[in-house]
C-alpha positions as CSV (number, residue, x, y, z in Angstrom):
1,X,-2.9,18.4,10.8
2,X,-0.6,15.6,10.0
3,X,-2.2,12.4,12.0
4,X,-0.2,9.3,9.9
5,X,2.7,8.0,9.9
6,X,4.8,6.1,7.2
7,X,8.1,4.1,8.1
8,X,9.8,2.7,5.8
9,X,12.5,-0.8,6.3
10,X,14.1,-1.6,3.0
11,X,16.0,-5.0,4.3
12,X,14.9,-7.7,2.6
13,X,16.3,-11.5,2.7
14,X,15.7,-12.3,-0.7
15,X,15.6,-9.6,-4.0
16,X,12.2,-10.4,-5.7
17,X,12.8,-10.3,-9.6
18,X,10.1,-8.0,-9.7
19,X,10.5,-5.5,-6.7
20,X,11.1,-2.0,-7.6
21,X,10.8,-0.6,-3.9
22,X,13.7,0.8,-2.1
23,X,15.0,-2.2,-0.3
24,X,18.6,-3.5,-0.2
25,X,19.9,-7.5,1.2
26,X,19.8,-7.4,5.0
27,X,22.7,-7.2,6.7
28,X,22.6,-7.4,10.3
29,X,25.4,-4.0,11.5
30,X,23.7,-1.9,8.8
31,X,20.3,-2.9,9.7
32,X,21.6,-1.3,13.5
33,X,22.9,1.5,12.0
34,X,20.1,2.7,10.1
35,X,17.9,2.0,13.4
36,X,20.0,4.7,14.9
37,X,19.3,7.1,12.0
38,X,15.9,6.1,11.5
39,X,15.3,7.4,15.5
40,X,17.2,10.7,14.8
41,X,15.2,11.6,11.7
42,X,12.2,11.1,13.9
43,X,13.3,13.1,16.8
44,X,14.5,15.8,14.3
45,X,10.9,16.3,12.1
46,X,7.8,14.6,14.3
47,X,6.6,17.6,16.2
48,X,4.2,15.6,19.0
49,X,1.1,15.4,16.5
50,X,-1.3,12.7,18.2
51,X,-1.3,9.9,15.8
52,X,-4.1,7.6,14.1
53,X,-2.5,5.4,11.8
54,X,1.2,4.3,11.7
55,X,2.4,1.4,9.0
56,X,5.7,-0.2,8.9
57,X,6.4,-1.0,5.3
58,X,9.0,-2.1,3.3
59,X,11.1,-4.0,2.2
60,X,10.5,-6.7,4.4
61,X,10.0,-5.4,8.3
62,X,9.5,-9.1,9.4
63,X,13.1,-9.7,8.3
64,X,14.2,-7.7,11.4
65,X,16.2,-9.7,14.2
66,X,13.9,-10.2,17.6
67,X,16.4,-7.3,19.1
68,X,15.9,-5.5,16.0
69,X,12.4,-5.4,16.2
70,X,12.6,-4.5,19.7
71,X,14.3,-1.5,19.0
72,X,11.7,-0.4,15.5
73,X,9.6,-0.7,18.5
74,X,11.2,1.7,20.6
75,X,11.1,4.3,17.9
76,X,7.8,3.9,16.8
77,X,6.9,4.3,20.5
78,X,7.9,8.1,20.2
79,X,4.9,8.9,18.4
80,X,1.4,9.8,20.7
81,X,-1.4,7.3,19.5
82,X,-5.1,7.9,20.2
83,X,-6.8,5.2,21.5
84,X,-8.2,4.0,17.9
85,X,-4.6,4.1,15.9
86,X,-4.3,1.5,13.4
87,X,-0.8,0.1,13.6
88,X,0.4,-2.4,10.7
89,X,3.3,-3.8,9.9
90,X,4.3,-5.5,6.6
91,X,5.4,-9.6,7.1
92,X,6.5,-12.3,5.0
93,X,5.4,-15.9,5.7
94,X,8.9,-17.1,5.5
95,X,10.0,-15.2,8.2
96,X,7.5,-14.6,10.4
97,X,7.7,-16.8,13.8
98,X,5.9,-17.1,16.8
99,X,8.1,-15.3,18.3
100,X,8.0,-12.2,16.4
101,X,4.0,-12.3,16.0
102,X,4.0,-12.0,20.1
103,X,6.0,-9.4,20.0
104,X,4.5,-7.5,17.7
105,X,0.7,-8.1,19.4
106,X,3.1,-6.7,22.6
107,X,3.9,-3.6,20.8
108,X,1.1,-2.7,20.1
109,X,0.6,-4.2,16.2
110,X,-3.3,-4.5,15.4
111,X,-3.1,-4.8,11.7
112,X,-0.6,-7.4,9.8
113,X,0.0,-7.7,6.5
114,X,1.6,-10.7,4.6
115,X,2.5,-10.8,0.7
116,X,1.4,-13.9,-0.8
117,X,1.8,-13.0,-4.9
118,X,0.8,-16.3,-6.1
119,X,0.0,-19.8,-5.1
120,X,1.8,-21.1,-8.2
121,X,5.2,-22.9,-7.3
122,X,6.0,-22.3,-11.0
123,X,5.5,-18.2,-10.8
124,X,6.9,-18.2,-7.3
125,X,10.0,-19.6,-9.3
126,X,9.3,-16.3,-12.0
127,X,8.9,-13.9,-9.3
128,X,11.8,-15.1,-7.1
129,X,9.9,-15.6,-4.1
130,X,9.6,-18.7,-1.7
131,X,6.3,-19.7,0.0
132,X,5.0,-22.2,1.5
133,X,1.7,-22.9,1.5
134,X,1.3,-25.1,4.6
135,X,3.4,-22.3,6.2
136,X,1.2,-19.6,5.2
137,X,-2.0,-21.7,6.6
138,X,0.0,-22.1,9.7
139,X,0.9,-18.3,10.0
140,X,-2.4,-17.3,9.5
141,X,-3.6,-19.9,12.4
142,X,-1.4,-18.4,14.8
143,X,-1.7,-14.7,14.0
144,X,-5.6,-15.5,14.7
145,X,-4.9,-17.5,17.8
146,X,-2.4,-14.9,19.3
147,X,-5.5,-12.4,18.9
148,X,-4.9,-10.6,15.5
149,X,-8.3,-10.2,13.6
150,X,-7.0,-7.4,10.7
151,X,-5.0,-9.3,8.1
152,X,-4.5,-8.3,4.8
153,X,-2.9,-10.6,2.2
154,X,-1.3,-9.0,-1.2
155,X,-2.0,-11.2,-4.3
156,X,-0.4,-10.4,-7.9
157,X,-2.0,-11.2,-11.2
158,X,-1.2,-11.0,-14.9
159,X,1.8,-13.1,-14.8
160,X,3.5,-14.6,-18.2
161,X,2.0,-17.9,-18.3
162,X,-0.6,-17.5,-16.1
163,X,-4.4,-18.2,-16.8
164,X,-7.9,-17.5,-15.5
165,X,-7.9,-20.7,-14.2
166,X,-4.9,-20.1,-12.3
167,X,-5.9,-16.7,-10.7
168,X,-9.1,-18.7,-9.5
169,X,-7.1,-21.6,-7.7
170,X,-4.9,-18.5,-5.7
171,X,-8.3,-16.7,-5.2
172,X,-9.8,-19.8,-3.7
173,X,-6.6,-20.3,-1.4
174,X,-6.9,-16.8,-0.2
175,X,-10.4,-17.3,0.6
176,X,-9.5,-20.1,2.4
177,X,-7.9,-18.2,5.0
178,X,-10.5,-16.1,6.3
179,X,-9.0,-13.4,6.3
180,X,-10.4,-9.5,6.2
181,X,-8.5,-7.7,3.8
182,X,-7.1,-8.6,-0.3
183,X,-4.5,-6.2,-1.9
184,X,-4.5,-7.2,-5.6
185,X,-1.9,-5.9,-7.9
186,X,-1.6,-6.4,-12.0
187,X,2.2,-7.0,-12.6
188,X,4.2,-4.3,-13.7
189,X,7.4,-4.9,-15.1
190,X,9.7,-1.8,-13.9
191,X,12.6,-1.3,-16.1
192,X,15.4,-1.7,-13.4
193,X,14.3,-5.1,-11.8
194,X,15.1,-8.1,-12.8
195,X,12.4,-8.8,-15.3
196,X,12.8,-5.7,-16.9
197,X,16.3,-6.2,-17.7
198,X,15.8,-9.7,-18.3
199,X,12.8,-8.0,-21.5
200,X,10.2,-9.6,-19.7
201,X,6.9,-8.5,-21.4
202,X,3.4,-8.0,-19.7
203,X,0.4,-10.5,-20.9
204,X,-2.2,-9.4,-23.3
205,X,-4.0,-6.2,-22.2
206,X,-7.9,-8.5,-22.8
207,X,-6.7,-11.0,-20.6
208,X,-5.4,-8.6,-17.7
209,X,-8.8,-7.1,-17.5
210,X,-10.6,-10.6,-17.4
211,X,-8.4,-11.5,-14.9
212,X,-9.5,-8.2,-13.2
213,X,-13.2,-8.7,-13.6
214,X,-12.8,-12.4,-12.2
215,X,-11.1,-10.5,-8.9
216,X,-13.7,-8.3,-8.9
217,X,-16.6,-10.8,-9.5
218,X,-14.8,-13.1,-6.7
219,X,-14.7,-10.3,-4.1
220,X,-18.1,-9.6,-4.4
221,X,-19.3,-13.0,-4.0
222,X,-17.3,-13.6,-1.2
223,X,-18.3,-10.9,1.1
224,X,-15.7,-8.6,0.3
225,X,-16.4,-4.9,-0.1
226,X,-14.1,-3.5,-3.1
227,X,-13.2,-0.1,-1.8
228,X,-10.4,0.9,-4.2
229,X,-9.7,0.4,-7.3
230,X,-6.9,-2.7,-6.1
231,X,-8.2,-3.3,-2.3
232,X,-11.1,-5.6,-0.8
233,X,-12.1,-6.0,2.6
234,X,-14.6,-7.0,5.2
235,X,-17.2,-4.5,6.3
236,X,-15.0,-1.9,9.0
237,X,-11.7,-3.3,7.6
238,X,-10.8,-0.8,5.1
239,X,-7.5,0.0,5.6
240,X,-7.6,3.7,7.3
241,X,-3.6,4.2,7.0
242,X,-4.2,3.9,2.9
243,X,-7.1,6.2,3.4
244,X,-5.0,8.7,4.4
245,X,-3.2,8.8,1.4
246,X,-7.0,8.5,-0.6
247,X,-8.1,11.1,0.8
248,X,-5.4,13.0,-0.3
249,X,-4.5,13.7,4.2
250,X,-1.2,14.6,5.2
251,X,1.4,12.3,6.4
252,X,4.8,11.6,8.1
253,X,7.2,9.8,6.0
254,X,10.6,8.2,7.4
255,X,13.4,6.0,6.3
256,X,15.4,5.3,3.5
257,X,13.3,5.9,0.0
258,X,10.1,7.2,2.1
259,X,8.1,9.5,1.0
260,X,5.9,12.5,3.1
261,X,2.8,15.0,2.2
262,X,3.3,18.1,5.1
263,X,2.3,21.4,4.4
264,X,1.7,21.5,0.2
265,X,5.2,19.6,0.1
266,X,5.3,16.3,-1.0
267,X,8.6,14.7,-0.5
268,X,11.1,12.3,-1.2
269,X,13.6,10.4,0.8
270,X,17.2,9.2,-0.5
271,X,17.3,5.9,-1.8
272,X,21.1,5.7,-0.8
273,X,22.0,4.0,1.9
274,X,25.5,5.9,2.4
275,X,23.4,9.1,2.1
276,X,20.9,8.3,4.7
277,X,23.2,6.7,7.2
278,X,25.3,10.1,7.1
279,X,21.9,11.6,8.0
280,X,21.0,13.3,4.5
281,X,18.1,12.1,4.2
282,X,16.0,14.4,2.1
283,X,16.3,13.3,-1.9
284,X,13.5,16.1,-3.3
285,X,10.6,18.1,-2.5
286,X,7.7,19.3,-4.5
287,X,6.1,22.7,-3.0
288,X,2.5,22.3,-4.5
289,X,0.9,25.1,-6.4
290,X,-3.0,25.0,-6.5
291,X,-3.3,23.6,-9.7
292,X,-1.1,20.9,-7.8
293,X,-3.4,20.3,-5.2
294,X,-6.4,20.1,-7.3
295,X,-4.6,17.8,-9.3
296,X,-4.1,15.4,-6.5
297,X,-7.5,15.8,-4.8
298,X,-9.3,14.5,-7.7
299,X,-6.8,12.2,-8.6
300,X,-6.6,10.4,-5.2
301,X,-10.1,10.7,-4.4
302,X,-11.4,8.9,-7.6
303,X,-9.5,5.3,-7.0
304,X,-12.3,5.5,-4.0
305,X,-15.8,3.7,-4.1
306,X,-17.1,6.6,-3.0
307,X,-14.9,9.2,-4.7
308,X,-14.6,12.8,-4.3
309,X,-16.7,15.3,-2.5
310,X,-17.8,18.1,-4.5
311,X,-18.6,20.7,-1.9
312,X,-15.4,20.1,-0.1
313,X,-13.4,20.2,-3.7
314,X,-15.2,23.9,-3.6
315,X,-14.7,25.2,-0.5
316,X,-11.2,23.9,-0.6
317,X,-9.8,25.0,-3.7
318,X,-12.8,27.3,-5.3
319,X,-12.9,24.6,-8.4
320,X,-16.0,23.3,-9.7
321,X,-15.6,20.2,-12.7
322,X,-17.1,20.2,-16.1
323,X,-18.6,16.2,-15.6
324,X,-21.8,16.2,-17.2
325,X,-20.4,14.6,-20.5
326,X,-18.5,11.2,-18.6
327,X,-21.6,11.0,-16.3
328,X,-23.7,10.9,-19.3
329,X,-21.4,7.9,-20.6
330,X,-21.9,6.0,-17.7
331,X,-17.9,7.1,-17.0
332,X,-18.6,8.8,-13.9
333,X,-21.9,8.3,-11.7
334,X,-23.0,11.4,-9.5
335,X,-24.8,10.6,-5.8
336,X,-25.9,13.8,-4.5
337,X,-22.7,15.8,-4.0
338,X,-20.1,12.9,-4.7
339,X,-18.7,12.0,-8.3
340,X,-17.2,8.6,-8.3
341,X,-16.4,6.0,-11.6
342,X,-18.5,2.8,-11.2
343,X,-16.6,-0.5,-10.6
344,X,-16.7,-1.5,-14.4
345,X,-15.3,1.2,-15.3
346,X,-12.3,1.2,-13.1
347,X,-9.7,-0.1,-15.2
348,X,-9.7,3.0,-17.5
349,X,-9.8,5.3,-14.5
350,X,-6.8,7.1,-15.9
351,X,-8.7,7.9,-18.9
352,X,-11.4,9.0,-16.8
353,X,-9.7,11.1,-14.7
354,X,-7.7,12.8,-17.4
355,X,-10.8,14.0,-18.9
356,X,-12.2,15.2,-16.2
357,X,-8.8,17.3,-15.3
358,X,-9.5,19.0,-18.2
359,X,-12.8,20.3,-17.2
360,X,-11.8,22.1,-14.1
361,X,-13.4,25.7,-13.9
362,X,-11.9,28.4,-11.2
363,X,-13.4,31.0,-9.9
């Protein structure tokens, strides 16, 4: 039963030099247009399902236009919610006004979350980004005032130049905020933005994991629960709409570039804008085979803290895993009927995983 939905705005106000989303500059009579398509892909595929998470992602949502926003809203409002949904939307400081957070605590938003990168006016320069950091305080400030108590902040580590002593100064700032959620992402330099064409090169591998164990180390001390191998929150703020894809759920994907799990598909949206506005929106599909599914079970499952449930891998799929070797390593740890990898070891989860795909027994 598909509960969750994904909708995806790719306008953006400024191109970061290291985005490789779908996004695209905003321009105010396409940003209408594709409202107009957005609401006839969703009257074509939602089918009435009652709803329990629904994230507005991006691109940069918040770069929507008052009326704009007002109609996203309108769209969104065609989807049945049960009384507990989790509804977030994806902000920028820069853009974010009083006037949009009031409307969005109108509609219906519980759950906001604001890309921060860096606190560094030197790597905001590298990244392309502008932030304010008295504007961020004051963002936060209102958000809380207005009511909102779910924030998430996305911070970005490993960039060229950057040290442990800088990582700890934007750690401190986020802490600062008291806030009840921390994305953190390693930078990766994708070959078709800006840094990859301009040969940019990732920092040493040593340092990018001490830089990881310091997030980690910071969390912790800090009252932060590290759920996922790049998420931290507060006790009872995981965030449920990335659960769904964790737990490997099924979910509604719309917009330009989105992608959807319904029914052993997984599918992709067109990244052209032409395509979608013309209403072809469907880019490819994958129809999933059980090897497939298992594949993404496990795979899913294990970026968890509490990782993947054994009897329900079974009764699922009829799969039992070959894990005595890795949990004899101290690679994977197993607690009654779940096998998960232990926080230290999360930075080779790939490696883990791998090897554990390889150990798969049917029956």
């Amino acid at each position: 039963m598909i509960s969750s939905v994904y909708i995806h705005i790719p306008f953006c106000e400024k191109i970061c030099a290291y985005c490789d989303f779908c996004k695209m500059f905003y321009n105010e009579k396409i940003v209408d247009k594709y409202l107009d398509e957005l609401e006839n892909e969703v009257n074509s595929l939602y089918r009435g399902e009652l709803i329990k998470t629904i994230y507005i992602g991006g691109g940069t949502p918040s770069s929507l236009n008052i009326k704009q926003l007002e109609r996203l809203f309108e769209i969104t409002d065609k989807f049945k919610r049960n009384n507990f949904c989790e509804f977030t939307i994806e902000c920028n400081f820069s853009n974010t006004t009083e006037e949009k957070l009031k409307l969005f605590k109108e509609k219906g938003i519980n759950r906001l979350s604001f890309g921060l990168e860096t606190t560094s006016n030197m790597q905001l320069d590298f990244l392309e980004r502008e932030e304010n950091l008295e504007n961020t305080k004051e963002t936060i400030r209102l958000a809380k005032k207005l009511g909102f108590d779910n924030i998430n902040v996305d911070l970005m580590y490993a960039l060229p130049g950057e040290e442990i002593s800088d990582l700890n100064k934007d750690l401190e700032f986020i802490n600062s905020l008291d806030i009840e959620h921390v994305s953190c992402y390693s930078l990766i330099i994708e070959e078709h933005t800006k840094l990859g064409i301009n040969n940019i090169e990732n920092i040493d591998s040593d340092l990018d994991y001490k830089m990881y164990q310091t997030i980690c180390g910071f969390m912790k001390d800090n009252g932060f629960n590290h759920y996922e191998i790049s998420n931290y929150s507060k006790e009872g703020y995981e965030s449920r709409h990335n659960l769904v894809y964790w737990n490997n759920e099924e979910y509604y994907g719309f917009g330009l570039g989105a992608s959807a799990y319904i029914n052993n598909r997984r599918v992709s949206n067109t990244r052209s804008i032409s395509h979608y506005l013309k209403g072809s929106y469907l880019l490819e599909e994958e129809i999933l085979e059980k090897d497939d599914l298992v594949y993404y079970e496990i795979m899913l499952n294990l970026r968890k803290s509490s990782g993947i449930d054994l009897e329900k891998l079974y009764l699922l799929y009829k799969v039992r895993l070959e894990y005595n070797e890795l949990v004899n390593k101290g690679l994977l740890v197993l607690d009654n009927n779940n096998l998960y990898i232990p926080e230290d070891k999360w930075y080779i989860s790939n490696e883990i995983i791998i090897r554990l795909l390889e150990g798969i027994v049917y029956e």
